[in-house]
C-alpha positions as a printed NumPy array, in Angstrom:
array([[  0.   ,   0.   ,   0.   ],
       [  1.141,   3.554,  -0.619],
       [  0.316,   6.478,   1.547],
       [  1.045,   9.926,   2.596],
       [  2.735,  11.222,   5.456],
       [  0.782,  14.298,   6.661],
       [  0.917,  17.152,   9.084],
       [ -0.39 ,  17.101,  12.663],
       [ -3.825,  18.064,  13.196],
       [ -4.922,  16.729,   9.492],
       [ -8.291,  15.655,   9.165],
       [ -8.554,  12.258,   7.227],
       [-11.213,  11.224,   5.45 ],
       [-10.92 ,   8.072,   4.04 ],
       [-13.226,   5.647,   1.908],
       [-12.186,   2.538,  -0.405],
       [-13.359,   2.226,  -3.8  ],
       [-12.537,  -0.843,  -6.589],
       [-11.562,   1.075, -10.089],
       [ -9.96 ,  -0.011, -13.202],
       [ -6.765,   0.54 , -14.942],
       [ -8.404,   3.058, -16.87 ],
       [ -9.593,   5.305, -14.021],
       [ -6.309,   5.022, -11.923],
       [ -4.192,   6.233, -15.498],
       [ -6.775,   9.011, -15.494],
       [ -6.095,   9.456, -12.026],
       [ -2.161,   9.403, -12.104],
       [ -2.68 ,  11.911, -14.79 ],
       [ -3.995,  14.676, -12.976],
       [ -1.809,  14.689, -10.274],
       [  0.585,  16.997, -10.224],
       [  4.296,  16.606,  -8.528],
       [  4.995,  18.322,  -5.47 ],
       [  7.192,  18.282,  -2.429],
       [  5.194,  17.758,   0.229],
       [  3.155,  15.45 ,   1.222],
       [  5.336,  12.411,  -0.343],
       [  4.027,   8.895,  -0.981],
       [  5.943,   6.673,   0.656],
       [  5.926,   2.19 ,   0.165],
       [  4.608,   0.606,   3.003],
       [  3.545,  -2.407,   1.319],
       [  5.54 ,  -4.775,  -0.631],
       [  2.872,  -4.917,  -4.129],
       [  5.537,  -3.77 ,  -6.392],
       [  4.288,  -6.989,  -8.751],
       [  0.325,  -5.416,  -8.805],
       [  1.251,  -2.103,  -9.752],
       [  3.541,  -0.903, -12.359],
       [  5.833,   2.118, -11.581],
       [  3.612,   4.455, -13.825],
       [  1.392,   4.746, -11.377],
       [  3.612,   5.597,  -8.286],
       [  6.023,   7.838,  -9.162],
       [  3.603,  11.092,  -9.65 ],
       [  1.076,  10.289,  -6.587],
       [  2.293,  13.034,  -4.486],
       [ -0.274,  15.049,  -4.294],
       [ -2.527,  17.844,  -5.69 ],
       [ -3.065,  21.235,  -5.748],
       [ -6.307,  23.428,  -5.835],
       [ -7.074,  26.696,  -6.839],
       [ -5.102,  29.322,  -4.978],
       [ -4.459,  26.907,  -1.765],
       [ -1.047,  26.776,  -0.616],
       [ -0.233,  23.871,   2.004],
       [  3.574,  24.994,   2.114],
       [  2.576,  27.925,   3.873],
       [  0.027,  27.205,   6.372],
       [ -0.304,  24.736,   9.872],
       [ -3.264,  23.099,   8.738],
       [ -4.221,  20.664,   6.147],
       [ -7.213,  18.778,   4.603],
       [ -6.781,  15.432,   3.607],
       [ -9.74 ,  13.433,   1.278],
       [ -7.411,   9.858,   0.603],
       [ -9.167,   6.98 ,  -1.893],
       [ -7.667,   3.63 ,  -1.381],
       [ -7.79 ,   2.574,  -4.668],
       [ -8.143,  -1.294,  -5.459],
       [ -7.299,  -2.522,  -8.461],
       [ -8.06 ,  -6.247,  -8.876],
       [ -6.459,  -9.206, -11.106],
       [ -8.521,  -9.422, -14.083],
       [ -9.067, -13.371, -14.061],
       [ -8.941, -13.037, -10.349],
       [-11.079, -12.058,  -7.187],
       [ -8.026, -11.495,  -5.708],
       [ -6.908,  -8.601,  -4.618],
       [ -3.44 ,  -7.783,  -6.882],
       [ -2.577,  -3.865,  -5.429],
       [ -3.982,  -0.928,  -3.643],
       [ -3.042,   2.526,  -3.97 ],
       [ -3.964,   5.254,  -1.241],
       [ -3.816,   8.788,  -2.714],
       [ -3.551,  11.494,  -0.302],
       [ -4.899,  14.457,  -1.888],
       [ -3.964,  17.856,   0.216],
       [ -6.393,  21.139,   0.891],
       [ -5.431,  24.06 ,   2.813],
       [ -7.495,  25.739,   4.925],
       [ -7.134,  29.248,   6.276],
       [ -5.625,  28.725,   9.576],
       [ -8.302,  30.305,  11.219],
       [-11.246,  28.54 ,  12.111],
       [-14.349,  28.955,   9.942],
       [-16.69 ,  30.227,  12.346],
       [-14.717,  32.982,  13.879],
       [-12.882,  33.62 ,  10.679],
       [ -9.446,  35.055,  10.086],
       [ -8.034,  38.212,  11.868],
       [ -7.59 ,  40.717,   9.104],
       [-11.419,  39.1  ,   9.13 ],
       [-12.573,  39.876,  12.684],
       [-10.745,  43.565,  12.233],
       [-12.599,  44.432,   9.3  ],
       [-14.151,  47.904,   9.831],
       [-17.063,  48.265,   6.938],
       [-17.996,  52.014,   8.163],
       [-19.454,  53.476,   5.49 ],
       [-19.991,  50.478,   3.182],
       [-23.069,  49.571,   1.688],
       [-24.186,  45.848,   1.034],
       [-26.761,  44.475,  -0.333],
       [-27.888,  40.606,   0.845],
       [-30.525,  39.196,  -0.888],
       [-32.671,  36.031,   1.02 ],
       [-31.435,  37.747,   4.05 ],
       [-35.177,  37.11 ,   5.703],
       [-33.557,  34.242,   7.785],
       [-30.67 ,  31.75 ,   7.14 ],
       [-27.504,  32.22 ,   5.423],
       [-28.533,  35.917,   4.337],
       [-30.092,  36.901,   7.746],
       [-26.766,  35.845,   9.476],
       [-24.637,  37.517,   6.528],
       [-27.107,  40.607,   7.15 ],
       [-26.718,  40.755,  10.739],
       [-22.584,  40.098,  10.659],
       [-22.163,  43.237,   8.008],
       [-24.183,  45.448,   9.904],
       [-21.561,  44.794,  13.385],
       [-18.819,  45.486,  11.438],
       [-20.594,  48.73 ,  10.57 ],
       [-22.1  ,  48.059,   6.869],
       [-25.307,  49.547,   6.101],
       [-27.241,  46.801,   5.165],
       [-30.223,  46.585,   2.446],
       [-32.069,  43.537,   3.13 ],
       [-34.048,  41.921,   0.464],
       [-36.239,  38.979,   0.787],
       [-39.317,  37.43 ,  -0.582],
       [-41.272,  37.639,   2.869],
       [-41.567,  41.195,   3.756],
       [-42.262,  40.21 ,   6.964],
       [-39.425,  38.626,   8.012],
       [-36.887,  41.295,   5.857],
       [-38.77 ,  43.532,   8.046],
       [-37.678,  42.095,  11.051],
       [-34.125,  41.386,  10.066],
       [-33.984,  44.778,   9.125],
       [-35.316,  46.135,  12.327],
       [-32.753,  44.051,  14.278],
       [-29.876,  45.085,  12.514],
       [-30.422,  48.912,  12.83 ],
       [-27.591,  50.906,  11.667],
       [-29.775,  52.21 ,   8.995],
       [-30.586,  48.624,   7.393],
       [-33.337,  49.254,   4.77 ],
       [-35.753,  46.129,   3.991],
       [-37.027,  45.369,   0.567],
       [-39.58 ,  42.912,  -0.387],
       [-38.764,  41.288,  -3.572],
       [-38.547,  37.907,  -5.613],
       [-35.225,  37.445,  -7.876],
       [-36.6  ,  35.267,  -9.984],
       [-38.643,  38.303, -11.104],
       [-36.016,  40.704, -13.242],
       [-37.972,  43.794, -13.294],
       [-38.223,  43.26 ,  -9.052],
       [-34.193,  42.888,  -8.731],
       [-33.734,  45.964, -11.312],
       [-36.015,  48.015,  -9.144],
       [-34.18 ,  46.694,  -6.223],
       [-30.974,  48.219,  -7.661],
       [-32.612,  51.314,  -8.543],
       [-34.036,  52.405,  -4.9  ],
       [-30.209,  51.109,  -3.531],
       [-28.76 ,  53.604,  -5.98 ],
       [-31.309,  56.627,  -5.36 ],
       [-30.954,  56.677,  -1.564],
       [-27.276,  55.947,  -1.195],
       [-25.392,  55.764,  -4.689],
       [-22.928,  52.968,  -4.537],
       [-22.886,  49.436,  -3.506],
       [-19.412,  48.428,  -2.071],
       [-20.947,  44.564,  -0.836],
       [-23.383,  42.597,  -3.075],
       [-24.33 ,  39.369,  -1.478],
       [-27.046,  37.18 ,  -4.305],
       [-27.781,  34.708,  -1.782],
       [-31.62 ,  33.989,  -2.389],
       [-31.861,  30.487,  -3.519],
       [-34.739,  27.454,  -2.814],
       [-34.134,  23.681,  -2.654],
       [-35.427,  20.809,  -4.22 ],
       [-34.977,  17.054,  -4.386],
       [-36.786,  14.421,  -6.395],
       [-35.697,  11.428,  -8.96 ],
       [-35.827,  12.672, -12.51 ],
       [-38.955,  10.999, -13.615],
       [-40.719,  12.852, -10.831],
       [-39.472,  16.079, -11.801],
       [-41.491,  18.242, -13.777],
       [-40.711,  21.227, -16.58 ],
       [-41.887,  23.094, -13.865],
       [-39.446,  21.922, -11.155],
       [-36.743,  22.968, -13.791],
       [-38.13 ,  26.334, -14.427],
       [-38.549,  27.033, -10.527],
       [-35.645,  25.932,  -9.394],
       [-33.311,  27.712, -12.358],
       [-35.272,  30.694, -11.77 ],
       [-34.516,  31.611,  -8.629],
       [-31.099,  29.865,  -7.875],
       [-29.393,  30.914, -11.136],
       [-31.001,  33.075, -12.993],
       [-31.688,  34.836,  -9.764],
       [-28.167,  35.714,  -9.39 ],
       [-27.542,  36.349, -13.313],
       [-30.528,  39.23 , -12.287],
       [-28.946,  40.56 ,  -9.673],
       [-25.364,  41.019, -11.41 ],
       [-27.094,  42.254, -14.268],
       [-29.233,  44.955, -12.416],
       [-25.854,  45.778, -10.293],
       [-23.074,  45.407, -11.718],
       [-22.847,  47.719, -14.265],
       [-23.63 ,  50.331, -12.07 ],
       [-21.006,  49.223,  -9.216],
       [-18.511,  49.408, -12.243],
       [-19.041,  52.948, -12.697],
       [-18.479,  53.825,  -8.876],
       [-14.705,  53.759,  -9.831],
       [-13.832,  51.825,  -6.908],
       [-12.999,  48.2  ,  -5.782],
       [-16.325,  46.218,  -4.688],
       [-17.25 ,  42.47 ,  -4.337],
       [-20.285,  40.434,  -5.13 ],
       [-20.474,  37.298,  -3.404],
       [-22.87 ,  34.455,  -5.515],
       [-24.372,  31.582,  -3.209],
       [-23.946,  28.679,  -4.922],
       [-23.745,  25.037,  -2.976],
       [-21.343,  21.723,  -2.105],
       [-23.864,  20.825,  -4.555],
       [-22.293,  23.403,  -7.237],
       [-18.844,  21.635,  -6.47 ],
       [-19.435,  17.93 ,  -6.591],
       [-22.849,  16.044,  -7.572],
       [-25.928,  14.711,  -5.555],
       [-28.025,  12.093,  -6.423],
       [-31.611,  12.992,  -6.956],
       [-30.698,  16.529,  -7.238],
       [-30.725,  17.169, -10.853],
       [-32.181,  20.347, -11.755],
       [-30.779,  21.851,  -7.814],
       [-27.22 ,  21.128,  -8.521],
       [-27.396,  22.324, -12.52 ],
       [-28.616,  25.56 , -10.996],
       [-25.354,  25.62 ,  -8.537],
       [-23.273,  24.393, -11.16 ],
       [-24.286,  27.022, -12.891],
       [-23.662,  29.895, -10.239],
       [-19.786,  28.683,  -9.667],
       [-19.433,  28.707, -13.122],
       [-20.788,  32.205, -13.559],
       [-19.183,  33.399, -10.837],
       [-15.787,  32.365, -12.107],
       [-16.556,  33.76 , -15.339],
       [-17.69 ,  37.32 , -13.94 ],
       [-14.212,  36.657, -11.505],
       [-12.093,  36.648, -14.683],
       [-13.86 ,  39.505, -16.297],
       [-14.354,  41.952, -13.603],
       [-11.158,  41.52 , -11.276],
       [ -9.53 ,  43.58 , -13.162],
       [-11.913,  46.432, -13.397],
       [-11.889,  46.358,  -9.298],
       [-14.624,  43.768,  -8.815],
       [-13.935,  40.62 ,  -7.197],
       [-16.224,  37.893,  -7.572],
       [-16.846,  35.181,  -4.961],
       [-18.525,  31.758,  -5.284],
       [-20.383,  30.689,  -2.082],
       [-20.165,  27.111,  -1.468],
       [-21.939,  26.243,   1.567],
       [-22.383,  22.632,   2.599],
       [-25.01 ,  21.155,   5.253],
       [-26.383,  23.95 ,   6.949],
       [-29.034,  24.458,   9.932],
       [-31.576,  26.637,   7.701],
       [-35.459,  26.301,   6.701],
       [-34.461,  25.602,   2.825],
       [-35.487,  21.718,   3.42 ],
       [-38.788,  22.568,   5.324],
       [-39.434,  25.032,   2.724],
       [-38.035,  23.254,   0.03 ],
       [-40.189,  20.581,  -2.6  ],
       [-39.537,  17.023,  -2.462],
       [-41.122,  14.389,  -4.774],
       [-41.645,  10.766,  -5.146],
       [-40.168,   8.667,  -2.297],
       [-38.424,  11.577,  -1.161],
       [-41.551,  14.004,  -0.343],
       [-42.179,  10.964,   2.306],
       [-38.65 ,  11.579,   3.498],
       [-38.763,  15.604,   3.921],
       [-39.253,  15.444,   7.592],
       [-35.82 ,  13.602,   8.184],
       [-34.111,  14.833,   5.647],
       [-34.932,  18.227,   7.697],
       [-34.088,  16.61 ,  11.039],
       [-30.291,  15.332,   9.513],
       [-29.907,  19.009,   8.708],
       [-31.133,  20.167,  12.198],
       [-28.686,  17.398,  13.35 ],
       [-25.64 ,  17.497,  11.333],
       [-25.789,  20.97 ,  10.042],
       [-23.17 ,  24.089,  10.657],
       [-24.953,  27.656,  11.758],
       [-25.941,  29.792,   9.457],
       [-22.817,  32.31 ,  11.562],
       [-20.046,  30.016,  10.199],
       [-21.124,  30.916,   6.257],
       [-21.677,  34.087,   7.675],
       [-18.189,  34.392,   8.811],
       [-16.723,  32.739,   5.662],
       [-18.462,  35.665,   3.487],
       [-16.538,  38.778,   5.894],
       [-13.691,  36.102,   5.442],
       [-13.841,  36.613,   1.819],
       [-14.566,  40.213,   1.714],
       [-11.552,  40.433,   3.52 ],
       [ -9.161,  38.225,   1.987],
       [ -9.629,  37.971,  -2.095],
       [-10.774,  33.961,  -2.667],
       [-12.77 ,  32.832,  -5.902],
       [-14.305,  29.727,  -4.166],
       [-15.562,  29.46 ,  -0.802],
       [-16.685,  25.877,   0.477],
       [-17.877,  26.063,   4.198],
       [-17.489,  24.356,   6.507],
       [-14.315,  22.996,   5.009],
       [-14.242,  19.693,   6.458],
       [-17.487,  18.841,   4.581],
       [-17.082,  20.562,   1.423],
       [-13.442,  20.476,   0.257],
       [-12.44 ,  17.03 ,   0.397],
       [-15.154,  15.692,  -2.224],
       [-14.654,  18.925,  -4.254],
       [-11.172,  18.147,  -4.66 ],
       [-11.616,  14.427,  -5.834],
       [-14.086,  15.604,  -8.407],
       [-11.368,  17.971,  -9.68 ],
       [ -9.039,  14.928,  -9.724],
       [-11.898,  12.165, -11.337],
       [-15.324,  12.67 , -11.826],
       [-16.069,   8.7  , -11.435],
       [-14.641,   8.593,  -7.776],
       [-17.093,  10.951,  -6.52 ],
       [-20.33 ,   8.541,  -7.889],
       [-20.343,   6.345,  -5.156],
       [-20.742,   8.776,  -2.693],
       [-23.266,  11.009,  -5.153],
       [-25.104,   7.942,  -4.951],
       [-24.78 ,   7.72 ,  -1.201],
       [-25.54 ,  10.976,   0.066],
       [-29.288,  11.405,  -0.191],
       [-29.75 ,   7.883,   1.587],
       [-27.383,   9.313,   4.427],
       [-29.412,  12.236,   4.947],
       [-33.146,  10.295,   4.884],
       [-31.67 ,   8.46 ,   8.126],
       [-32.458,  11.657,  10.08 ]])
């Protein structure tokens, strides 16, 4: 067996899966050398594997993560079996270590620039910020001295997070999957206080359901609020943040879901999908104008979008528990929260939160595509356990 030596205080998450020469080569392919961590032979199988496939297994390297650098690391490691063709019997195994660095602070009380961040002065925008993610993201902006426009579908409930808040938050009742609502949005943010230093499109719905109990309707619901929702709201604000003439971010909530695929999730993670990949687009585009784009990549969180989500076929039966797992098993809303002034603070195009759920699949579907099916396949039965 192969494996990697790692640093103290590394999380390991490991799970065995039986591939073929084909996916290991496409494996060993997109691994790229580095120094650290190094494979090293524990295992005499020198016979089962040839040397192609252990010489490059070092590790890998995602987006603008640096493990050199930091105290901390991530570890996701597939022990890879590959069996004799005319044989049960197992001929080799290969454990990949693949290495993710967090920030070295913590997610929920982010980093120190982080925590120091004085937004006197600045003006954000949240949308969804009725309760959840947004409300949290809301309420965290306004203590660090934003003035905070809060838009949400329930004008009750933007009411009250606006009321809360104080500090001059203004409360707007609007849907996003309604353009001509999220350009009049912009409009009334521009008349009262001319700039908008802090966009947060964070509205979004869930939904879960096999395909052939998903409707053209599902599609158009779902895709109309989660992405097109956020295409409306960069479209209505972006063009006039551009011509403030100076630096502002816009933070897109996409999903784990955006990162890696779910089972039974279809038209949900083609809408999340879609919101990383817009947001990296818009990132490549706009950075250099002064606009930094962010993609939002929360995992399992303790909010109502379950309750108030749809669910069809076997899994409308299975709501209730799927709601409890997330009661369970879910992070606070305050840890995204704190990953957003995280990002605000400290320029990063993808944020997965909480790390230790997120990153670890995310990176093996950067590596292969086909080791993440298994546990596609697995998750929704995980989560209808309650």
């Amino acid at each position: 067996m192969w494996q990697s030596q790692w640093r103290e205080r590394a999380t390991l998450m490991p799970f065995r899966i039986d591939v073929c020469d084909d996916v290991l080569e496409d494996l060993r392919s997109r691994l790229r050398r580095t120094r650290w961590p190094e494979a090293e032979c524990v295992d005499d199988w020198s016979q089962g594997m040839p040397l192609a496939y252990t010489r490059d297994l070092a590790g890998y390297w995602a987006d603008e993560y640096d493990w050199r650098s930091s105290e901390a690391a991530l570890f996701a490691c597939a022990e890879l079996s590959k069996t004799c063709p005319d044989s049960s019997r197992l001929q080799a195994r290969l454990r990949v270590s693949v290495g993710v660095t967090p920030h070295e602070s913590t997610c929920l009380e982010g980093s120190t620039m982080a925590k120091n961040i004085n937004l006197t002065g600045k003006i954000a925008v949240v949308t969804g910020a009725g309760s959840g993610i947004g409300a949290a993201t809301a309420r965290l902006l306004a203590r660090h001295g934003a003035k905070v426009h809060v838009a949400d579908i329930n004008a009750d409930a933007a009411a009250a997070v606006a009321g809360e808040i104080g500090g001059g938050a203004v409360d707007h009742a609007i849907d996003v999957s309604h353009p001509e609502e999220v350009e009049a949005l912009a409009k009334a943010v521009f008349d009262q206080d001319g700039r908008v230093d802090i966009l947060h499109n964070n509205a979004g719905i869930g939904h879960g359901a096999d395909i052939d109990a998903t409707t053209v309707e599902d599609w158009q619901r779902v895709i109309g609020v989660n992405l097109l929702g956020v295409a409306y709201g960069v479209q209505a604000f972006v063009p006039r943040m551009l011509e403030q003439g100076h630096p502002a971010t816009v933070i897109n909530t996409a999903s784990e879901a955006g990162l890696h695929p779910i089972a039974r999730m279809a038209p949900y993670c083609a809408s999340k999908f879609g919101v990383v990949g817009m947001s990296e687009a818009l990132n490549a585009e706009l950075r250099p104008r002064g606009i930094r784009v962010v993609a939002l990549c929360p995992g399992i969180i303790n909010t109502p979008i379950v309750r108030e989500g749809t669910m069809r076929g076997d899994l409308s039966t299975e709501q209730a528990k799927i709601a409890a797992f997330y009661d369970k098993h879910g992070a606070s809303p305050d840890t995204v929260a704190a990953a957003v002034l995280d990002a605000i603070a400290r320029p990063r195009l993808i944020v997965a939160t909480p790390r230790t759920h997120v990153l670890a699949p995310y990176v093996l579907h950067r590596i292969s595509p086909r080791l993440v099916q298994p546990l596609a396949r697995v998750l929704p039965k995980v989560m209808t356990r309650g």
